[in-house]
N, C-alpha and C positions, 0 to 999 in steps of 0.2 A: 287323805281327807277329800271329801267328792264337796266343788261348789257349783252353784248355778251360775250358768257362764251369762246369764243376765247382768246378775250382781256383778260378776269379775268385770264386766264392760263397764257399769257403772260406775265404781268405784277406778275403771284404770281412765274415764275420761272426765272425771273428778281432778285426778291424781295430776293429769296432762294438764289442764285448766289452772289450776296451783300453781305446778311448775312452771305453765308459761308467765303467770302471773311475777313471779321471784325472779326470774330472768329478767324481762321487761322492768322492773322496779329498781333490781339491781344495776342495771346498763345506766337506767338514771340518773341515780345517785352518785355513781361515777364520773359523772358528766355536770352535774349540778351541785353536788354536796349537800343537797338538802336534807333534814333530818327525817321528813314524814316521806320521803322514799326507803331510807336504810329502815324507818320503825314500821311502815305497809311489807316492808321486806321480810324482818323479821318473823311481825306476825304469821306469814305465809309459810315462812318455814316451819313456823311451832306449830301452824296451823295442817301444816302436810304430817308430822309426823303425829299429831291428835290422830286426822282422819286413817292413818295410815295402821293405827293401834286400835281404834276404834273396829273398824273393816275386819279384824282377825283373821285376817289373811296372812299377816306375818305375826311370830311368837314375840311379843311388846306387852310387857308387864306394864299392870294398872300404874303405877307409881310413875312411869314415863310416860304413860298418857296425860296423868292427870298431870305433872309437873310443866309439861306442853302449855295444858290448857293456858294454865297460871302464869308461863311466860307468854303465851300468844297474848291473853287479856291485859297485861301490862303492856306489850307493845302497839295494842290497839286503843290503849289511852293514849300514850305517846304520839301515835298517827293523827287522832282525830283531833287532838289541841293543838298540833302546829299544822295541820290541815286546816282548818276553816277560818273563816276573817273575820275580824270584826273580835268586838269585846264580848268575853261570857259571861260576863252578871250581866244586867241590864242594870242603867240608872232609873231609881225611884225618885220619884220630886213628890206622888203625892197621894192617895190611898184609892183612887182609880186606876193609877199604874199598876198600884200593891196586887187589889184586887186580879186585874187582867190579866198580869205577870205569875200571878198564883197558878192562876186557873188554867193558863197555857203550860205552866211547866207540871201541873198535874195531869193533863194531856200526856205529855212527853211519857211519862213513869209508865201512865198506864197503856199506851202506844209497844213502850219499848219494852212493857211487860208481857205482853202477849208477842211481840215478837221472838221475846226472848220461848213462849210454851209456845209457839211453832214451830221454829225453827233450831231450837236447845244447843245454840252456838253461842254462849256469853260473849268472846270475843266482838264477833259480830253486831251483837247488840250496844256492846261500847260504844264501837263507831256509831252506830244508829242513834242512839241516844244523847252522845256529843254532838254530833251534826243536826240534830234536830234542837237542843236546845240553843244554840248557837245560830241557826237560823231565824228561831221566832224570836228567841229577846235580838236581832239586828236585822228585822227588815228593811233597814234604810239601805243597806249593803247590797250588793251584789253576788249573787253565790252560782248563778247561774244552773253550771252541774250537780252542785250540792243540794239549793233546793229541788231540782229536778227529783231528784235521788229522794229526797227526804221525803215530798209529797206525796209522790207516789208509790213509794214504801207503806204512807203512813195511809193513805185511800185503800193500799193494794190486802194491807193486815186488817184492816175498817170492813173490808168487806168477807175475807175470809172467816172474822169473828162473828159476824152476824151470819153466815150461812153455814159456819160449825163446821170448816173445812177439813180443820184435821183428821173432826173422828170418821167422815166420810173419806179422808184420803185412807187411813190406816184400819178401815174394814175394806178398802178395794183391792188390800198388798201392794200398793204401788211401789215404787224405789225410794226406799228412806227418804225420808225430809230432809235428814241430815247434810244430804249428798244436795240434796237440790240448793238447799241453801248455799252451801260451800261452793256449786258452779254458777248459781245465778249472780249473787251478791260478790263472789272474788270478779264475778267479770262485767259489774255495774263499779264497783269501787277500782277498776285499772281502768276504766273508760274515767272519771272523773279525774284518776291521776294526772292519766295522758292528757285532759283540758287543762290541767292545771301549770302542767310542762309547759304547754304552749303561752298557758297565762304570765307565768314566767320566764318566757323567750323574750314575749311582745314587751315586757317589763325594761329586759335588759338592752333590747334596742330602743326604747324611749329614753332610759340613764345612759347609754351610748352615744344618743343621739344629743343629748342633753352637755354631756360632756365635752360633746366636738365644738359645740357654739361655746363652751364657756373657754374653754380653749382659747376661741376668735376673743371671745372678749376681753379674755385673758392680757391680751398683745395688744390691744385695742390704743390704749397709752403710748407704749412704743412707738405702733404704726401712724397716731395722728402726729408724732413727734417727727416721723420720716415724711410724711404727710407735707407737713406746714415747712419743714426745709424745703422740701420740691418746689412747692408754693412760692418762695421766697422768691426765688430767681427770674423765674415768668413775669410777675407782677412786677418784678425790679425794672425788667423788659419794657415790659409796658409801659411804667412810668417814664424811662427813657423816652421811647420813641414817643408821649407824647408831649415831655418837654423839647422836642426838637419838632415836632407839628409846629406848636405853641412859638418858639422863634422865628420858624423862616417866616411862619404868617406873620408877628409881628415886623418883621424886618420884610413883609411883603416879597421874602421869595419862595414862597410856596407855589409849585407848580403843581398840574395835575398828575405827572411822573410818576416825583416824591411822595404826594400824597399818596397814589395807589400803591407803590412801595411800602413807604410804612405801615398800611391797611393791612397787607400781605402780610406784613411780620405780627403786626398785630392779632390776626387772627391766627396765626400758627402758634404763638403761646398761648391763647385762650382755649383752642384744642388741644394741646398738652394741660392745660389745667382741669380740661374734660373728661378726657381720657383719666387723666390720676383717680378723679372723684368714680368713673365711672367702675376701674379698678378696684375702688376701696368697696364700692356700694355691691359688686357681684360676688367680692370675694366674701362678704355677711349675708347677701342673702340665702336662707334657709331652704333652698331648694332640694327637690326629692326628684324631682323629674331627671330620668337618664336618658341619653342623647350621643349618637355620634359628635365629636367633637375634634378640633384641632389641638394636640398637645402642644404646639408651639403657643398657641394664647394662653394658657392654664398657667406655663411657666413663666411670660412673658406678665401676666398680671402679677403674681408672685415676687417678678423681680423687680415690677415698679413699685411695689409698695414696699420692698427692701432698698433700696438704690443708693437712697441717701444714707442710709446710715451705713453701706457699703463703702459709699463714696468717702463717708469719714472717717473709717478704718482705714482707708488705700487697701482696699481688696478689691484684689482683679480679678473679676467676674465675665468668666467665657461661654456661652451657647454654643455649641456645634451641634451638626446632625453631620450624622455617616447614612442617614437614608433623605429621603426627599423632606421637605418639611414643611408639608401638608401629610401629613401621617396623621390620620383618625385612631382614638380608641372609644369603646364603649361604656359611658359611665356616667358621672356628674360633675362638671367642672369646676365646679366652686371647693370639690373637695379633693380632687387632684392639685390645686392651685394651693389647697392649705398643706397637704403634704410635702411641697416641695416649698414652702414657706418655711415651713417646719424646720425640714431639713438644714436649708440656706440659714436661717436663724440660728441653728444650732452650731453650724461651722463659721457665721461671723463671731458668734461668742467667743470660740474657741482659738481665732486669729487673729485675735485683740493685741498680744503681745508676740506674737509670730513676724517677722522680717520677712518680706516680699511674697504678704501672704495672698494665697488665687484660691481662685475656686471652678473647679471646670464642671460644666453641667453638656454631657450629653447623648444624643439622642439615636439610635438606631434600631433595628429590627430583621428579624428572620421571615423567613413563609408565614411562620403561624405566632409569633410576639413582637412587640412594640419593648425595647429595652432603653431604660433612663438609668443613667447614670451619674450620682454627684460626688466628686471629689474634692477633698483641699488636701493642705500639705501642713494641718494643724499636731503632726506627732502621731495622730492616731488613737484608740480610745483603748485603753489597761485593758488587756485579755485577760483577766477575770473578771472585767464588767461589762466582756461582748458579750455574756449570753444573759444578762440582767438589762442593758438599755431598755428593753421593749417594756418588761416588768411595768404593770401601772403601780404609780408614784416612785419607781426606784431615781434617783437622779445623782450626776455629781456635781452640781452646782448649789451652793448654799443657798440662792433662793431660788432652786427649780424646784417645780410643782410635780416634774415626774411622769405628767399625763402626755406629753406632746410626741415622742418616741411610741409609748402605748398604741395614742390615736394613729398616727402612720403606717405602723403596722397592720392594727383593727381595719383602718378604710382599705389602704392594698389589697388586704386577703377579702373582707367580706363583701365591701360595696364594687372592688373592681375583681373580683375570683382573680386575685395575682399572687405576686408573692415576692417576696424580700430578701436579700440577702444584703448582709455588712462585713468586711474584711477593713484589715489594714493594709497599708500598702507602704510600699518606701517613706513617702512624705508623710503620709497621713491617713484618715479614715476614708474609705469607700460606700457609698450605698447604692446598691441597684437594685432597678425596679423590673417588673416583669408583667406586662398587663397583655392578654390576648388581643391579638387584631379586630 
């Protein structure tokens, strides 16, 4: 059989267009789980073996063309209702809505009617037809790409019907409609996907984000509890040294020595009660800004705002460095500071009922990583739920929340590009950290 190698072009960069389209959708979907990727995916597949029956270039009986069609149009219902935002009736309150709501959704029919006799892709018309009625009953919404897409769809058919395009296209022989539609429209509706993907990323870093704070506040009780101990003893201080002010002056042996002496101590508790507040105040705030920084401060905040209630476990808590320590990493401190909160939280939990229990935190580095390490000698955590800790909500405490392992892992790998690793060890659980210089 002899074709014209026009057509064979046309049809084989059709064909390419498709397929990239099912790839890219498919990658998605794997990645996301979304359902209006696996159902734009579908479609594309019932839609390649349509066009691919359609073309008769390969021997594909009517009965699997048409059965194509019927499953690509189902799956392009599917697409287009968990594709677009927003509610699809519109509320009526009252017979100017009715009216107005009428009149735009007869718009829509007769829009998507003539889309449908230009371009004779039902499939495609679904979409168009959902996304368009979906756009004008929720202009409050944001559609961004969708309406892009809609409008200029609906302008682009608006003008072809008033200048009578087709029958001028199909006395000039051009390359089927058919074809044009299937390349222009699969690669107007994967450009929207792909906004959408993104719209969905920036979603999941604001619920990420959202989480890490609630997290902090989560603990918030806890920490004003280790807080107000800290507190206790400065102020005890204080009140000390100014009941012995308060005597010698009465008993007239207040020198200026003594005096300056006690000033000295006095202001060295008031700067311990500075620092703690200043402690508590950076490890909350919600900062985004990244920075070379000191990882001795990140941890050293971290452990004052643990301390006390270390101290009232009798856990023995060691800092070392094996490298110098002023070792910079790159990143945000407030959330390396909650990491290693985290962590120390989770091993004084665990050494609650543990005999002479420690906790050693420390710190070294190669050429090219900055390496943290935290260990205690709490038994260590069930090897069948090493590889579950991270899991958001898995937990084994009956009131853990599950999310705090999650978050450690998530800031490590995405806000510092590091990465994790947990063993067991002789005594007990291991975690190291691994952040680039």
């Amino acid at each position: 059989m002899h074709y014209d190698m026009s057509m064979v072009l046309s049809y084989g960069i059709t064909f390419g267009i498709v397929l990239m389209t099912i790839v890219y959708t498919l990658i998605r979907y794997i990645y996301s789980k979304e359902i209006f990727y696996i159902s734009y995916c579908f479609m594309q597949v019932f839609s390649l073996v349509f066009i691919t029956a359609y073309s008769k270039l390969f021997d594909i009986s009517m009965f699997i063309q048409e059965l194509s069609l019927v499953a690509a149009s189902l799956s392009a219902v599917v697409f287009a209702i968990n594709f677009y935002e927003g509610k699809f009736f519109p509320k009526i309150t009252n017979y100017k809505e009715l009216i107005i709501n009428t009149i735009l959704f007869n718009v829509a029919i007769l829009t998507a009617f003539y889309h449908y006799m230009l371009f004779e892709y039902i499939p495609y018309t679904i979409i168009y037809m959902i996304l368009f009625v979906s756009v004008i009953f929720n202009l409050k919404f944001e559609f961004k790409p969708t309406v892009i897409y809609v409008l200029g769809w609906s302008i682009f058919c608006f003008v072809l019907f008033v200048l009578d395009f087709k029958t001028y296209y199909l006395q000039q022989g051009y390359m089927d409609l058919v074809l044009s539609a299937f390349a222009i429209e699969a690669m107007l509706f994967t450009l929207s996907v792909a906004y959408r993907y993104n719209s969905l990323q920036n979603q999941t870093d604001s619920y990420e984000h959202m989480l890490l704070q609630q997290s902090r506040l989560a603990k918030s009780g806890e920490m004003i509890a280790n807080i107000t101990h800290q507190f206790r003893q400065p102020l005890n201080n204080i009140s000390y040294i100014l009941i012995n002010l308060k005597k010698k002056y009465k008993n007239q042996k207040l020198d200026e020595v003594y005096f300056d002496k006690k000033v000295l101590q006095a202001n060295e508790q008031l700067e311990f009660l500075s620092k703690t507040i200043d402690d508590f105040k950076e490890f909350y705030a919600p900062s985004k800004v990244k920075e070379n920084f000191l990882v001795k401060e990140a941890i050293n905040n971290s452990i004052s705002i643990l301390k006390a209630d270390l101290k009232k476990n009798n856990i023995k808590l060691e800092l070392s460095f094996s490298t110098h320590d002023n070792v910079k990493i790159y990143g945000i401190k407030n959330e390396l500071s909650q990491v290693v909160l985290a962590l120390l939280s989770n091993a004084n939990d665990a050494l609650k009922s543990c005999e002479s229990p420690y906790i050693n935190v420390n710190v070294s580095s190669t050429n090219a990583e900055v390496v943290l390490s935290i260990e205690d000698n709490a038994g260590g955590i069930k090897k069948k739920n090493l590889d579950k800790v991270f899991e958001p909500y898995f937990s084994t405490k009956e009131e853990g929340t599950g999310i705090g392992l999650y978050l450690v892992k998530l800031i490590v790998e995405k806000s510092f590009d590091g990465r994790l690793e947990l063993k067991n060890n002789e005594a007990g659980a291991c975690f190291t950290l691994y952040f680039e210089k």
